[in-house]
N, C-alpha and C positions, 0 to 999 in steps of 0.2 A: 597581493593575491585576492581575488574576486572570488567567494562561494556563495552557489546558489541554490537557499536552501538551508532551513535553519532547524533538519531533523539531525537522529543521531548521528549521521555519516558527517554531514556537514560541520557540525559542533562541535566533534571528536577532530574534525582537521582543525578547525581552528583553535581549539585548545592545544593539540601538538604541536603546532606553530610554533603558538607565542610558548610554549614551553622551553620545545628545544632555541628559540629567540632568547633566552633566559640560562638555557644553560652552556651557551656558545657564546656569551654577549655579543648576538647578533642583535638585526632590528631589522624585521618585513612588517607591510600594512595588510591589515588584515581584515576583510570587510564579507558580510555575508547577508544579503538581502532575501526575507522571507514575505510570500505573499500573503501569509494568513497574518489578522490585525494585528498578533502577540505570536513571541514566540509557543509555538505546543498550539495555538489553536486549530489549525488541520494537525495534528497527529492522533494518529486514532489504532490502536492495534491491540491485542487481547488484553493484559500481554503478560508473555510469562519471557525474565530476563533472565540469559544465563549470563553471569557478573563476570566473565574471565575479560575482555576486552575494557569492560569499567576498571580490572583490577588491576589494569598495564599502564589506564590513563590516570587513575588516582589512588595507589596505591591507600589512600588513605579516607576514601568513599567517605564510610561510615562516620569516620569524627569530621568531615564537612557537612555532613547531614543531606546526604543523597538521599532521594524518597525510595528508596527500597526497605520497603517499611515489614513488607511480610512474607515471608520465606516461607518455603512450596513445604507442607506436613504429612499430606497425603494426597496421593495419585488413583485417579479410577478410570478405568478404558472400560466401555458398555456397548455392546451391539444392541440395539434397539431393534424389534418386531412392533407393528401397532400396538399390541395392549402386553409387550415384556420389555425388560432389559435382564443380558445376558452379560455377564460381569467378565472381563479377559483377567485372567488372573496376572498380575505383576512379574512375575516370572519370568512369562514368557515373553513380554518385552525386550523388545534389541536396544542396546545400548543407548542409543538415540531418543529415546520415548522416555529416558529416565532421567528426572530434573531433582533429584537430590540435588541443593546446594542452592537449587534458582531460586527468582523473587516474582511473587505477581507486582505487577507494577500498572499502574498510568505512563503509560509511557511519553504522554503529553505532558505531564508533570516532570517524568526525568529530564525531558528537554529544556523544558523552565527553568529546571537549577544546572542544567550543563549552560544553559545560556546565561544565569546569572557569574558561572564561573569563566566563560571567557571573557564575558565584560570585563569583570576584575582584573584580568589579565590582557586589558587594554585591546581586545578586539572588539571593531565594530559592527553593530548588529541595527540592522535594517528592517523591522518587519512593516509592512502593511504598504513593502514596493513590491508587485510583480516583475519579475522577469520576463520580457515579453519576446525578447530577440537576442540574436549572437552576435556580434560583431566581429566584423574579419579586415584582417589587412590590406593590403596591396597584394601579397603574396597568397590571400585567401588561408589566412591562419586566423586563427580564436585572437582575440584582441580585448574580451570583455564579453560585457551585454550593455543592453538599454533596458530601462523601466517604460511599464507603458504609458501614455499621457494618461492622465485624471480628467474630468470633468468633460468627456464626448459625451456630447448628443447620441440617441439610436440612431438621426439620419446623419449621424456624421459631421454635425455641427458644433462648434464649441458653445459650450455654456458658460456661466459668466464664472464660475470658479472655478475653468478649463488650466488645468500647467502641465506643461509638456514633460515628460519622460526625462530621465535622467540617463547620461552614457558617464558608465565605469568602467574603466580599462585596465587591465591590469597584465600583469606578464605572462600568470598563468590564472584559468578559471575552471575552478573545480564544479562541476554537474550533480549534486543531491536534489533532485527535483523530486524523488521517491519512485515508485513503480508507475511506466509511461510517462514519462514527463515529457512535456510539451518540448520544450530544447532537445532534450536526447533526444526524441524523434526527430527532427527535421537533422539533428548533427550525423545522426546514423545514415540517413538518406547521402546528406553530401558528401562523406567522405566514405560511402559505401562500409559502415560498419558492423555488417551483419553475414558480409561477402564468404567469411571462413565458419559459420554459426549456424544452428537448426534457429527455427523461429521461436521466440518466445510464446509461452504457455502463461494463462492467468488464472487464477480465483477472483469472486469478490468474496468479499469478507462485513457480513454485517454483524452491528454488535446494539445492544444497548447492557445501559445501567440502572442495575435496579439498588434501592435502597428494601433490605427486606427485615422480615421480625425476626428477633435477638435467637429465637430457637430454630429458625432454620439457617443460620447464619454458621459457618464453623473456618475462621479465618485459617489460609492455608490450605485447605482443600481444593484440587483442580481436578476436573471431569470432563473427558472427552468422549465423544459419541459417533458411532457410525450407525449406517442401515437407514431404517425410517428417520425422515419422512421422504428419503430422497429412493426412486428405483437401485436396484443393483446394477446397472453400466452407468449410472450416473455418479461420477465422484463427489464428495459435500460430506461434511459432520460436523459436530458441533464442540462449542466449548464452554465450559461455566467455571467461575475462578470468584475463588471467597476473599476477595479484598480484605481490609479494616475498616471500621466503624460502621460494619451492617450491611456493606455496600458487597452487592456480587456482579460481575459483569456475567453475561451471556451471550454468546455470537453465534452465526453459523458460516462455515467457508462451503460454497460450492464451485469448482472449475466451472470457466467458461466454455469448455469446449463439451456442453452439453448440448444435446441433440433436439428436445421435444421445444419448441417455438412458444409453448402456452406454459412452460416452466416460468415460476416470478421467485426469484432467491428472496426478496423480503416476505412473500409470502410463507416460504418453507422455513423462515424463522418463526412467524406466530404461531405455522399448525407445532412445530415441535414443542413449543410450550405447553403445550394441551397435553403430551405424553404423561401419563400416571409417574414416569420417574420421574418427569422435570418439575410439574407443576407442582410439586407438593414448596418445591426452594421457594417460590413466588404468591404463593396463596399469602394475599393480607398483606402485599409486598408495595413498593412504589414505583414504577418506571419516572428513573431521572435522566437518563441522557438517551442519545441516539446518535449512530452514525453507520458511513459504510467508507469501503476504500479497499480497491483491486489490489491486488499481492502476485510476485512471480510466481511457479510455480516450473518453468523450466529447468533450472538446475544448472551445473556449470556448463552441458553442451548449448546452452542456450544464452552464455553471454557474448555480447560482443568485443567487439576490439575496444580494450580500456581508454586507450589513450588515442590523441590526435593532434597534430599541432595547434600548442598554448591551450590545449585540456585534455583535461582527465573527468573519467566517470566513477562515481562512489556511491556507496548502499545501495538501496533500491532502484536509483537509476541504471545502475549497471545490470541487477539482478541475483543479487548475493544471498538468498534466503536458502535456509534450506529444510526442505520442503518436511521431510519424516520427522524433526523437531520440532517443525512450526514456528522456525526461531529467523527474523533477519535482523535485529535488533543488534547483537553481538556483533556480527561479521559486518552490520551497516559501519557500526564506531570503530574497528580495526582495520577496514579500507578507508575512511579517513584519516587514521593515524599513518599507516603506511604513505596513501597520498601526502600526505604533510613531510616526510620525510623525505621523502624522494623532489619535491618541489626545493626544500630548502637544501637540500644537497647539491641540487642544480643552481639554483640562485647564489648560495655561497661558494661558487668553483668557478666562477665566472660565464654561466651561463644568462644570456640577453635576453631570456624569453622567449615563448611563442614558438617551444622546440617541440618533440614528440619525446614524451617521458618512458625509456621501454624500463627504466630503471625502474618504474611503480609496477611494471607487468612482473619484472622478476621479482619485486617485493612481494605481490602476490602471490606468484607462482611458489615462494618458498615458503607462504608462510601456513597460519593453522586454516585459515579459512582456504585456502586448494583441496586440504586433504579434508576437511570435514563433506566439500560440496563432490570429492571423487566418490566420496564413499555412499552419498546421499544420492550420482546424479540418474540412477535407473528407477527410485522409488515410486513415485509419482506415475511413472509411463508404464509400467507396471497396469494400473487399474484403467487404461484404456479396453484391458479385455476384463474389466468386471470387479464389482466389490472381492469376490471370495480369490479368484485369480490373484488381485493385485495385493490383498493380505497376506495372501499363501506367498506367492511370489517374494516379493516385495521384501514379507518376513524373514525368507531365508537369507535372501541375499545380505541384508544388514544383521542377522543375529547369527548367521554360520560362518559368511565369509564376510563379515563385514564391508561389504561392500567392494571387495578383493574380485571382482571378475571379469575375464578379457573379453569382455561387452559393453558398448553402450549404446542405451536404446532413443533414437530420434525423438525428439521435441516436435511437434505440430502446430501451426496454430489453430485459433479458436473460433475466428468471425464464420468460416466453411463448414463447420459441421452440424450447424442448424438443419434440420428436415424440413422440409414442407409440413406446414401446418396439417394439412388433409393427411397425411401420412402420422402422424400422432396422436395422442389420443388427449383429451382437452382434459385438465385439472382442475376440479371444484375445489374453489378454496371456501372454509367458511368465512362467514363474514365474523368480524373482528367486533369483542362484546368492550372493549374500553378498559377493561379492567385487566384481564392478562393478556389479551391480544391487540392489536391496533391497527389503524391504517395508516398508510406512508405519510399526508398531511399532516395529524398529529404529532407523528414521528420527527419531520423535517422543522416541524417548529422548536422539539426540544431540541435539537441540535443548534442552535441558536445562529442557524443561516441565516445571512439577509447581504444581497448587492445593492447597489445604488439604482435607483432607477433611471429607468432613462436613459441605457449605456446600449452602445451596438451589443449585441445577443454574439457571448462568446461559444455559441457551439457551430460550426459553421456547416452547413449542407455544401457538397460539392456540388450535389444536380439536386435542385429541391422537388425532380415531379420519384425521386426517388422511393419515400417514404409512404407513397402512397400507389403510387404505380408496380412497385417491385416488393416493399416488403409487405405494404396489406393485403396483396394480391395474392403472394405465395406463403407468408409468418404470419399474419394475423397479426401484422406491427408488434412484431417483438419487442419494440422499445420501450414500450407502455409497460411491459413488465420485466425486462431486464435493470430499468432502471430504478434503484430505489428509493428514490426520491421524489416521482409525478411529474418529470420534467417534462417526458414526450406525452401528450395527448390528440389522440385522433378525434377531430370539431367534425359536427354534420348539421347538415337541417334538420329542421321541426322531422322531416318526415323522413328523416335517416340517408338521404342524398348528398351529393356532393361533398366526400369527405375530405376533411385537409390534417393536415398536421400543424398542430399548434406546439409549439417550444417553451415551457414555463421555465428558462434560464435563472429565475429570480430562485428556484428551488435547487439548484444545484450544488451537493455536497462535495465538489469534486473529487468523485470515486474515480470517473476514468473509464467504467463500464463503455458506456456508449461508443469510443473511440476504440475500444477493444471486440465488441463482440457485433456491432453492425454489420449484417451479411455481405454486403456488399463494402462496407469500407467508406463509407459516404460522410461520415462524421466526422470532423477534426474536431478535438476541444484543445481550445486556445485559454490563456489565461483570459478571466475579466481583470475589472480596474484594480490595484490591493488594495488590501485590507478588508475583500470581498469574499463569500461564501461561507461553511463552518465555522463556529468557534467556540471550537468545544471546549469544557471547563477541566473535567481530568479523565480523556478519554485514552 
């Protein structure tokens, strides 16, 4: 068994593997290749865990020494006005919003020790190969992948520490690529798996870390935010989570299917810093890390077909989050446990491989993760028609009838609903003083990105007069601030003529942004070489 992909989903199958391998004295090979240098180096998510899927795969977490080190003490929901916050009292939260019992976590870290526990457990782990390609049979079934070569040229040339790709074949190959993964995309296309599906919906999600002073620090504490700085038809809010030792994370999510073309999501994480509630946590503070990374936000009408002959789709790739918890972490590690079971049921009953598993769909379909994403799958679509619409809304439906209603509301996607620039109204951001605020360079340095140079540019333009003919012409190059990271920049003369796009690839966090909210659709991101892009230390 080939898994691709070395986050929760992925991890979680290959520990139940080699578990249930263990208590069947059976014996499968168990191999899962990650593109980030280490395991956890791209994962990046708030993150607040609910342990019920940890507590299926180890029962016994805690005396293995999992990093769920600090459990959720206190919860604050705040509507934010420019110079108030308005406090939602606890109460009146729907079940959903209430994490008695969770963990703030690194969830880059939980993955470092789920990955030191499958090692233990004799599976092998591959990080710092990308996955570049799917390999298919005779019969046009999943047969594996191939890694990419190492050591291209930009023009395509081999360099003298050039070695070519590796192909792993396996019987079946599981897809944790996380949310847009470069495979599940082009797998969706072939086997038309999107044919019975609304389209998927996205957030990005930026975050850093800050190390702050001992008295504003109160380990346990999570605060989330609506309102400013984002308009009311624009969805977005924020999050701040009191780690241990000093350490708070802060992020902000805003859906992609926002409208105004001169909106920059890393921008409306600095102004919200500035709010009289937030900045008091950060006065005197230190910014340590940085990152971003797209998240679903379509719900169950927006997954696709799980399965397809010799694969199956798990966690983020498929699209399991659910959206009114803020949570895909859980349901990513309980679709790989399921996938792992349904793979070794077939392999041990004399199955050949390279089948179409519907047994992992009813494994789904029966288990917690259907009913938590039925009951979740209208919240979201809800705030299409407005912050106070989709809270009122939104509220009822999860706190009265729990999600109990003979409706479900269509998914859309996001790259269409951009306005014309001249139709919007332009956003002054301030400029960033260093100290609580920043700009995206300094940012992408602490994230501690870096590719090789000298490699073909993995973002690929379909039509290159595109970026500059169609979107600066009608957005104001969108990309310049959907991105946040500095990848896209529009180049001109001395005297402001002849404008081009220039691609700083070397800056690429791989969020995924790009390939998701391009107007036109013009971007593919492709993996680069591994062991390329973030690496974050406990994001």
């Amino acid at each position: 068994v080939v898994i691709v992909g070395a986050g929760p989903s992925g991890l979680a199958a290959a520990i139940r593997l080699r578990q249930i391998c263990e208590e069947t004295g059976t014996d499968l090979s168990v191999c899962v290749v990650e593109k980030g240098s280490e395991v956890g180096a791209h994962i990046m998510s708030g993150a607040i865990m609910e342990p019920r899927a940890m507590n299926e795969l180890f029962p016994d977490w805690k005396e293995r020494g999992a990093p769920l080190n600090t459990p959720v003490i206190q919860e604050k929901m705040l509507i934010l006005t420019e110079p108030n916050g308005i406090r939602v009292p606890n109460f009146s939260f729907p079940s959903q919003f209430n994490n008695h019992g969770n963990y703030i976590v690194s969830l880059g870290n939980v993955c470092r020790w789920l990955g030191e526990q499958a090692e233990g457990m004799g599976v092998e782990i591959f990080p710092g190969f990308a996955a570049s390609e799917v390999l298919y049979d005779d019969e046009g079934r999943v047969k594996g992948i191939a890694t990419g070569d190492m050591g291209i040229a930009e023009d395509g040339s081999h360099k003298g520490e050039y070695e070519p790709g590796v192909e792993l074949h396996a019987k079946y190959t599981l897809f944790g690529e996380g949310c847009r993964g470069s495979l599940g995309k082009d797998l969706m296309v072939k086997y038309d798996l999107r044919k019975n599906s609304d389209p998927q919906s996205y957030g990005i999600g930026i975050k850093e870390l800050w190390e702050v002073k001992s008295e504003n620090h109160h380990p346990g504490l999570i605060e989330h935010t609506a309102g400013w700085p984002m308009d009311s038809k624009t969805y977005g809010g924020s999050f701040i989570y009191h780690l241990e030792d000093n350490q708070v994370a802060v992020g902000f999510v805003i859906g992609l299917d926002y409208e105004n073309p001169h909106l920059s999501p890393f921008d409306e994480l600095q102004r919200l810093k500035t709010h009289p509630v937030v900045r008091d946590t950060f006065e005197g503070g230190r910014r340590i890390a940085y990152g971003a990374r797209a998240i679903n936000e379509g719900g169950m009408q927006s997954l696709p077909e799980l399965v397809f002959p010799g694969g199956i789709f798990i966690g983020c790739e498929a699209g399991f989050l659910n959206v009114p918890k803020i949570k895909g972490s859980h349901t990513a590690m309980k679709s790989g446990m399921l996938a792992a079971e349904a793979v070794h049921e077939a392999l041990t009953n004399g199955d050949e491989g390279q089948g179409v598993l519907n047994s992992y769909v009813e494994k789904y379909e029966n288990s917690w993760i259907a009913k938590e994403l039925y009951q979740a799958r209208n919240f979201r679509h809800y705030f299409r028609h407005g912050l106070l619409a989709g809270t009122i809304l939104g509220g009822i439906e999860l706190k009265v009838f729990r999600g109990n209603v003979p409706w479900t509301l269509k998914s859309h996607s996001d790259h269409d609903k951009l306005k014309k620039a001249s139709e919007c109204k332009k956003i002054d951001y301030p400029k960033p003083d260093g100290v609580l605020t920043f700009d995206k360079l300094s940012s992408v340095f602490i994230s501690n990105t870096n590719h090789a140079e000298d490699q073909p540019v993995h973002l690929k333009l379909k039509d290159a007069s595109i970026p500059i003919e169609t979107n600066l012409a009608l957005y104001d190059a969108p990309e310049q601030r959907y991105c946040p990271a500095g990848v896209y920049e529009i180049m001109t003369d001395d005297d402001g003529s002849n404008p081009r796009m220039q691609i700083n690839s070397q800056n690429c966090v791989h969020c995924k942004t790009c390939d998701i909210k391009d107007p036109t659709q013009n971007i593919n991101w492709t993996v680069p070489e591994g062991g390329g892009g973030p690496s974050y230390p406990n994001m």
